[in-house]
PAZAPA-4460 file (N, C-alpha, C; in steps of 0.05 Angstrom, whole numbers, plus 32768, in hexadecimal, padded with zeros to 4 digits):
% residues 187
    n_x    n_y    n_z   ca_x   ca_y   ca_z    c_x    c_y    c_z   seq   type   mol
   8011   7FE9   8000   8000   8000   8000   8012   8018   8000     1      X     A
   800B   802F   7FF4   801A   803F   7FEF   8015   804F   8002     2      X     A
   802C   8063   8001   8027   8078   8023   8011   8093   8026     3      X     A
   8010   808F   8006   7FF4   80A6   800B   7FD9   8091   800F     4      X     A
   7FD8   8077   800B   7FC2   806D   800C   7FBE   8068   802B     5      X     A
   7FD3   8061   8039   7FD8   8059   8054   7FCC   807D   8069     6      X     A
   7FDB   8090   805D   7FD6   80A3   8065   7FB0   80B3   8064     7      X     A
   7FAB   80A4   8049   7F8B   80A7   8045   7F76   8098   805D     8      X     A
   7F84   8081   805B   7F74   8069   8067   7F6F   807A   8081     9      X     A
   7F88   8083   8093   7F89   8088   80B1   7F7B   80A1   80AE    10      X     A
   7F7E   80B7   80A1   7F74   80D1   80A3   7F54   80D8   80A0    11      X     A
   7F43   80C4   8087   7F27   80C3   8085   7F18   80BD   8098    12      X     A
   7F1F   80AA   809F   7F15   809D   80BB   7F11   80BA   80CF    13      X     A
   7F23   80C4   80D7   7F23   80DD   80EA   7F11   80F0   80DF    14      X     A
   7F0F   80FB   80C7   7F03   8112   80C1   7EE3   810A   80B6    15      X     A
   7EDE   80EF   80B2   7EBE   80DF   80B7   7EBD   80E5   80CF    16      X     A
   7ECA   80DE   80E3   7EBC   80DC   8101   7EBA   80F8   810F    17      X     A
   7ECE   8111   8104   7ED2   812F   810F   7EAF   8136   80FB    18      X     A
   7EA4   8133   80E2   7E93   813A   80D6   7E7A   8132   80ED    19      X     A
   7E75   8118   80ED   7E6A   810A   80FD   7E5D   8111   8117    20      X     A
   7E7C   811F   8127   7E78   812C   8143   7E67   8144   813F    21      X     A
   7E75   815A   8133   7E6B   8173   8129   7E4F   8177   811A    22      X     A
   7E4E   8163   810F   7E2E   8160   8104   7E12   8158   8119    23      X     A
   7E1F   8146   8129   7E0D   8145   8147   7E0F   8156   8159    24      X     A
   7E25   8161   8156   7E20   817E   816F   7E0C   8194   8163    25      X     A
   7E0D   8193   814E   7DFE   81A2   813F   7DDB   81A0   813C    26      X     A
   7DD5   8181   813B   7DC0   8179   8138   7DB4   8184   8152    27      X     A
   7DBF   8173   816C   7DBB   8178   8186   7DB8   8195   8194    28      X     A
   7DBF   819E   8185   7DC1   81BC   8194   7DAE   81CC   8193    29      X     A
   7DA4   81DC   81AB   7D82   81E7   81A5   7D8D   820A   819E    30      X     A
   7D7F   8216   81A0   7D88   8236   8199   7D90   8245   81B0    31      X     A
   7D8E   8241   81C3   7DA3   8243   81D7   7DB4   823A   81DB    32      X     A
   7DC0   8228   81CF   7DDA   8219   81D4   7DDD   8202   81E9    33      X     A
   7DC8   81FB   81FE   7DCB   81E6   8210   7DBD   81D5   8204    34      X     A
   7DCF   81C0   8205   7DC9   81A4   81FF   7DCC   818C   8215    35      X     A
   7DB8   817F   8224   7D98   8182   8218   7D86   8195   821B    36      X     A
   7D74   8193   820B   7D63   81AA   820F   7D55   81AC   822E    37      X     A
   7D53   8196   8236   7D42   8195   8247   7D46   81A5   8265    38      X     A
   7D40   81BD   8266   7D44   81CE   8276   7D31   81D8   8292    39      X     A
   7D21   81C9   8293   7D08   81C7   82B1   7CF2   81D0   82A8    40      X     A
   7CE8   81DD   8296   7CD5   81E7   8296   7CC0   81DA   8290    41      X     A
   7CB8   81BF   828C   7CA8   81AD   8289   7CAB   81A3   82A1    42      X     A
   7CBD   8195   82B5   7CC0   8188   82C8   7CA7   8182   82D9    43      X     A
   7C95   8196   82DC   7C77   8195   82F2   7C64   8191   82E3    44      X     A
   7C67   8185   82C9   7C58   8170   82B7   7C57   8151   82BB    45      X     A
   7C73   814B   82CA   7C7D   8129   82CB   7C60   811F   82D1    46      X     A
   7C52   811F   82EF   7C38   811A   82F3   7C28   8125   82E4    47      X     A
   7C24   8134   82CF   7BFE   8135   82C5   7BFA   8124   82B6    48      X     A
   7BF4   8126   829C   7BE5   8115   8296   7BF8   8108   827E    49      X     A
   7BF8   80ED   827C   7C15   80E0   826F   7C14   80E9   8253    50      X     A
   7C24   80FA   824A   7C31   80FE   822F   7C32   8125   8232    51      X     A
   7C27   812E   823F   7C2D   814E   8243   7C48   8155   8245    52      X     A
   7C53   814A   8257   7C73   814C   825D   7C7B   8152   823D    53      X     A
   7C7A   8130   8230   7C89   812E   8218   7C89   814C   8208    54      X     A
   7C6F   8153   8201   7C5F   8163   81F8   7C6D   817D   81FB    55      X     A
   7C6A   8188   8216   7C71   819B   821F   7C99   8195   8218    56      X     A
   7CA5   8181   821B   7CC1   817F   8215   7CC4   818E   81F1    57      X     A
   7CB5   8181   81EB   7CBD   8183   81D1   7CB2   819A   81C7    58      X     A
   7C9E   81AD   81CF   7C8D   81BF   81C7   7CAF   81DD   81D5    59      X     A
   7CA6   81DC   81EC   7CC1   81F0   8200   7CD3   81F1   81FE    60      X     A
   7CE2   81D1   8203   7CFF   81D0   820D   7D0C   81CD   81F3    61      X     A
   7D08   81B7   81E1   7D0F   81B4   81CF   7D18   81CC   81B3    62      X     A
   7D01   81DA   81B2   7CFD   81F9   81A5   7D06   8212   81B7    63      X     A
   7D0D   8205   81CF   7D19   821B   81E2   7D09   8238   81E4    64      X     A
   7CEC   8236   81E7   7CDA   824C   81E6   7CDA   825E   8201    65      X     A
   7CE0   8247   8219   7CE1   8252   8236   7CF7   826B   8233    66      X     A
   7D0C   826D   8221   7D1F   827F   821A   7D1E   829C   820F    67      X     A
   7D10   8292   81F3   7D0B   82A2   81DE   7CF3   82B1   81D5    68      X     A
   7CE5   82C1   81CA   7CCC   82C9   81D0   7CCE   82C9   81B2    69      X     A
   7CBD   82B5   81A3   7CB8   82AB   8186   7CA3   8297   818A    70      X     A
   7C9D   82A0   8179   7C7E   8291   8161   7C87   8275   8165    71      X     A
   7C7C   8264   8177   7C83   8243   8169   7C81   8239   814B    72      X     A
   7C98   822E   8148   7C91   821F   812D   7C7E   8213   8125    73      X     A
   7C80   81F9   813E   7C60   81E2   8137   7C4C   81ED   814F    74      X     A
   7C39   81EE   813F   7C28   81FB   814F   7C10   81EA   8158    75      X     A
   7C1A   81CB   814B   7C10   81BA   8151   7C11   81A5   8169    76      X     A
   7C29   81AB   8169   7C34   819D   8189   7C23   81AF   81AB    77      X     A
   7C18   81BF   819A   7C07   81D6   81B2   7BE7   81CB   81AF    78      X     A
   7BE2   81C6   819A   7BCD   81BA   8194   7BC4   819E   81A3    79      X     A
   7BD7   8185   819E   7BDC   816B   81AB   7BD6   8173   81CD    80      X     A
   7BEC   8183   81D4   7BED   818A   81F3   7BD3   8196   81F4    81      X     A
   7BBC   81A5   81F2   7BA8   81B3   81F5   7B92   81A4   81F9    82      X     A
   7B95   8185   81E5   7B82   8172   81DE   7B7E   815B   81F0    83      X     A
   7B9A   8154   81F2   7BA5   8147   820D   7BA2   8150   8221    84      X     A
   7B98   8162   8228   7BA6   816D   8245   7B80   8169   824F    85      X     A
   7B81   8168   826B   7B67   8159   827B   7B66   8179   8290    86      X     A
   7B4F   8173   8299   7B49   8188   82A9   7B5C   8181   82CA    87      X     A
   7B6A   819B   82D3   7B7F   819B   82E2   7B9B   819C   82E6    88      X     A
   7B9D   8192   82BD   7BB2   8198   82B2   7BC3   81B8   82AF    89      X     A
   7BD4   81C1   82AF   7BDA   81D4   82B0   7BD9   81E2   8290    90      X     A
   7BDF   81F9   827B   7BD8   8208   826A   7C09   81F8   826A    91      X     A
   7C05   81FD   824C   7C21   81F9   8240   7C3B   8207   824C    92      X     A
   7C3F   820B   825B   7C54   8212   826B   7C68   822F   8265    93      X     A
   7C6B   8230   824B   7C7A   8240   8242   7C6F   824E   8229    94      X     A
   7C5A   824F   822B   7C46   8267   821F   7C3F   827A   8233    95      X     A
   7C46   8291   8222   7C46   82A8   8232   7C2F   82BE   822E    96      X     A
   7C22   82B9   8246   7C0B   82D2   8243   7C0C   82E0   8253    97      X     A
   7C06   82FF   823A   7C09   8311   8244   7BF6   831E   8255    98      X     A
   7C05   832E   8267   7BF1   833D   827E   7BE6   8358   8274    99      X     A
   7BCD   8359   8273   7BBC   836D   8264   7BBE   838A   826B   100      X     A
   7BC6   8382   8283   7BC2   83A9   82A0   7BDF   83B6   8299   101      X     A
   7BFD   83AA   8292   7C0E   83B2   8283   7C20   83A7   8270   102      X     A
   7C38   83B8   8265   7C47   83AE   825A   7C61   83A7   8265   103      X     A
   7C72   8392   8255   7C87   838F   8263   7C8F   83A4   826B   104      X     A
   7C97   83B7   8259   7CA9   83CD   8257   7C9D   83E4   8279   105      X     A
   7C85   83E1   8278   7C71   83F2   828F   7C78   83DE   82AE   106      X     A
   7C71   83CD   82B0   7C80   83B7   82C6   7C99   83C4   82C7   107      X     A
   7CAE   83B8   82B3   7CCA   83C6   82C4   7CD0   83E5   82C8   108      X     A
   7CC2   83F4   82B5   7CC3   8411   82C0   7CBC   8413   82E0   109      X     A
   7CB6   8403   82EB   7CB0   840C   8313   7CC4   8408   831D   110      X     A
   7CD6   83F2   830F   7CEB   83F0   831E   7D05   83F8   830A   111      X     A
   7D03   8411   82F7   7D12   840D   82EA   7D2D   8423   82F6   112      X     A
   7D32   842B   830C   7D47   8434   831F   7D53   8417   8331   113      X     A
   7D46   8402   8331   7D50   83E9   833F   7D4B   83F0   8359   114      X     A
   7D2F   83FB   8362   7D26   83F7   837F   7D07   83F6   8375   115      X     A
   7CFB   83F0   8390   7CDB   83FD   8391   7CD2   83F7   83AF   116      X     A
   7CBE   8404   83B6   7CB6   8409   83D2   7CB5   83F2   83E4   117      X     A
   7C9E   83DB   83D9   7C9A   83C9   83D9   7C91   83B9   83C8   118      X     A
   7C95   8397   83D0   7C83   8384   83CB   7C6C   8376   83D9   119      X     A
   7C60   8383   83E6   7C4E   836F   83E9   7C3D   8358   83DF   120      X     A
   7C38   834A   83EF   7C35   832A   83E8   7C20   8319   83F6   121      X     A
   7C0D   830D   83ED   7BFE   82FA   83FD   7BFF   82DB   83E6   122      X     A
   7BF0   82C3   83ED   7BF7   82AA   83E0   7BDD   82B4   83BF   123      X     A
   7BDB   82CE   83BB   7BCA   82D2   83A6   7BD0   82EB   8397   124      X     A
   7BDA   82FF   83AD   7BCE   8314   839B   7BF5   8329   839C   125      X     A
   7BFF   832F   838F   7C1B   8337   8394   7C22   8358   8388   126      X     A
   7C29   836A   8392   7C2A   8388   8383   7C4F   8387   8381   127      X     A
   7C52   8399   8372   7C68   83A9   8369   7C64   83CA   8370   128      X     A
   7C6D   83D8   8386   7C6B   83F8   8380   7C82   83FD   838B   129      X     A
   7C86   8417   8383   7C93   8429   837F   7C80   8443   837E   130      X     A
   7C8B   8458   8390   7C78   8467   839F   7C8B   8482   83A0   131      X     A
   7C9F   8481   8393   7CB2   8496   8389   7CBA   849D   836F   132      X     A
   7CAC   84B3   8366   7CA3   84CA   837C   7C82   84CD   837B   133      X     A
   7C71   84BF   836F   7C59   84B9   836D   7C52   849D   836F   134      X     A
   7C3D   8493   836D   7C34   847B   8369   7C3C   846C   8352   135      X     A
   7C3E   845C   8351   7C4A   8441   8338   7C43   842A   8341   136      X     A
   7C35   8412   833A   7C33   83FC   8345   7C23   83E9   8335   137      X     A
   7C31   83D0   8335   7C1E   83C2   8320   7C11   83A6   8335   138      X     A
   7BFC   839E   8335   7BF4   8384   8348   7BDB   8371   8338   139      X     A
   7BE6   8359   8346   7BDD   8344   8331   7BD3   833E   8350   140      X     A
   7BB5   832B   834F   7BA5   831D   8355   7B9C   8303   834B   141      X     A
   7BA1   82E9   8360   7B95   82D5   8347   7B7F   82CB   8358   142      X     A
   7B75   82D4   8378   7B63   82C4   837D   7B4F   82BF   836D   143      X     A
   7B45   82A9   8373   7B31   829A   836C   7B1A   82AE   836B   144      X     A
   7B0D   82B8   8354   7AFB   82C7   8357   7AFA   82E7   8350   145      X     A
   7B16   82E3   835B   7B15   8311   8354   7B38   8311   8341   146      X     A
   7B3C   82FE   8336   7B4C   82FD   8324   7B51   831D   8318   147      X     A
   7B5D   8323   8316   7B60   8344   8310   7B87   834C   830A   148      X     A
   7B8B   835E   8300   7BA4   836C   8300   7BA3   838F   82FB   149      X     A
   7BB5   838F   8307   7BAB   83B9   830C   7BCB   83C7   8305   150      X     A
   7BC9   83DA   82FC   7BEA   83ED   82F5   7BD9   8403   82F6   151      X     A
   7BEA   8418   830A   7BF1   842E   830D   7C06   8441   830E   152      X     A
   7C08   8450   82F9   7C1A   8469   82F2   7C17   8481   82FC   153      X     A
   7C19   848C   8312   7C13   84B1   8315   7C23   84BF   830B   154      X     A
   7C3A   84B5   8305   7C4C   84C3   82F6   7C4D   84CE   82DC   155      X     A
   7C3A   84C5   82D1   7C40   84D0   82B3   7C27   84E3   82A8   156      X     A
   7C2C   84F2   829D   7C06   8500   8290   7C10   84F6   8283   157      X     A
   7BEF   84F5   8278   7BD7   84F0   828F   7BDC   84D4   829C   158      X     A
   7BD8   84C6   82B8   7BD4   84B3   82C8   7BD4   84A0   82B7   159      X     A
   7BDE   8488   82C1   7BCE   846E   82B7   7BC2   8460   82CA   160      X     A
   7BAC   8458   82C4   7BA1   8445   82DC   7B8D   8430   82CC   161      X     A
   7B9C   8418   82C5   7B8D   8402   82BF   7B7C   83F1   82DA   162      X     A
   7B6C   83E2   82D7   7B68   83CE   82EB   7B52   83B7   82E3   163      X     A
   7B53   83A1   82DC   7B42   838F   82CE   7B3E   8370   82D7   164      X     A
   7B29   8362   82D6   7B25   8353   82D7   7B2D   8342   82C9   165      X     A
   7B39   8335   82C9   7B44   831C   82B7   7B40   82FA   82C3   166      X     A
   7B4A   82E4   82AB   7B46   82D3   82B1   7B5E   82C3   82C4   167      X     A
   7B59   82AF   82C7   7B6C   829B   82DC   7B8E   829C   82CA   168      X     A
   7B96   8297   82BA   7BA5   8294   82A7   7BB4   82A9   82A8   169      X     A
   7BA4   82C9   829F   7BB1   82DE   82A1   7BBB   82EB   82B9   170      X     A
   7BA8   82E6   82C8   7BB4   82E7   82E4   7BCC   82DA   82F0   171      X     A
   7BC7   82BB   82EB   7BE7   82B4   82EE   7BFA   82BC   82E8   172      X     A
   7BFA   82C9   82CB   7C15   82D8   82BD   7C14   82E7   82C5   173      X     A
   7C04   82F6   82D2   7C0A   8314   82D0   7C17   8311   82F4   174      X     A
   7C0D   8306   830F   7C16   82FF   831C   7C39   82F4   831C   175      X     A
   7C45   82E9   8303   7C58   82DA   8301   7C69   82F0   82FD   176      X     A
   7C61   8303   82E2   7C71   831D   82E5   7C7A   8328   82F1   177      X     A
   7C65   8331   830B   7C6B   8342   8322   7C7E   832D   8336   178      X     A
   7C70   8318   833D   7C8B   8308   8348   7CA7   8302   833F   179      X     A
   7CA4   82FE   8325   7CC6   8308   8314   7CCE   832A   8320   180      X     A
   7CBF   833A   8319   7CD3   8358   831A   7CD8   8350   833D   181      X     A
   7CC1   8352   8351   7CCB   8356   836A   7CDF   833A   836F   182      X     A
   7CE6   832A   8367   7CFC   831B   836A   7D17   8327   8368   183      X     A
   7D11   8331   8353   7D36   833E   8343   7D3A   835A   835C   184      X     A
   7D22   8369   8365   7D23   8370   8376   7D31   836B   8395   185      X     A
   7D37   8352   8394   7D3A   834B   83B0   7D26   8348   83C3   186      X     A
   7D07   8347   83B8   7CEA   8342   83D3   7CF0   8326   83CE   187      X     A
***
């Protein structure tokens, strides 16, 4: 055998298997870059109802939506989970609904110096204010029944003062918000 054939033989071999590697890191890799995708946000699915998890894996984690704020691709895998899903089941995990009383941008404006007055808190109903040098405050409600979310601005002409009744759903989010900002807060 000749020494370039010898030299062929040993070298192909390597650069099949470097293609090989590189082509699976590739496949594997979600748009965040952690591989596996599977990052918790399904996790408090394991118990419901058998195949949500999957569902929700492949709908979230997989598409890395808990991350990114985009249009799902298959919009059918939301569909399956919706169809499947039994009463008690929870709503897709990493769909995000928005809170009607503000906007993101209006939420962090209360704390947008990195303080605020308080947080107050009960197992339902949670505010954000900031009370310098006027009123500011946004508060989500989810009891059972008076479901509601409220934002107040005195600061700006004219006032803002939303306050609405909403459903169970929106209330959660909108509750989740305010528990995100007063977290980063330190309450």
């Amino acid at each position: 055998m000749s020494s370039l054939k010898r030299l062929l033989a040993g070298f192909v071999p390597t650069i099949i298997m470097g293609l090989l590697f590189l082509n699976s890191h590739a496949i594997a890799s979600t748009p965040d870059g952690e591989t596996p995708a599977n990052e918790g946000v399904c996790d408090g699915l394991k118990g419901a109802t058998p195949g949500l998890y999957g569902l929700c894996v492949a709908y979230c984690e997989a598409q890395d939506l808990d991350t990114f704020d985009k249009e799902p691709p298959n919009t059918k895998i939301l569909a399956n989970y919706n169809k499947k899903k039994q009463a008690g089941d929870p709503d897709m995990p990493c769909v995000k609904v928005p809170c009607p009383c503000w906007s993101d941008a209006e939420l962090a404006s209360i704390s947008a110096d990195g303080m605020a007055a308080a947080c107050p808190s009960s197992t339902n109903k949670l505010q954000l204010i900031d009370n310098d040098p006027r009123t500011h405050f946004a508060e989500a409600d989810t009891s059972t029944g008076r479901e509601r979310c409220r934002y107040i601005d005195l600061n700006v002409a004219p006032p803002v003062i939303r306050s609405q009744s909403i459903g169970a759903t929106q209330a959660q989010s909108c509750f989740t918000a305010v528990q995100a900002a007063c977290t980063a807060l330190g309450f």
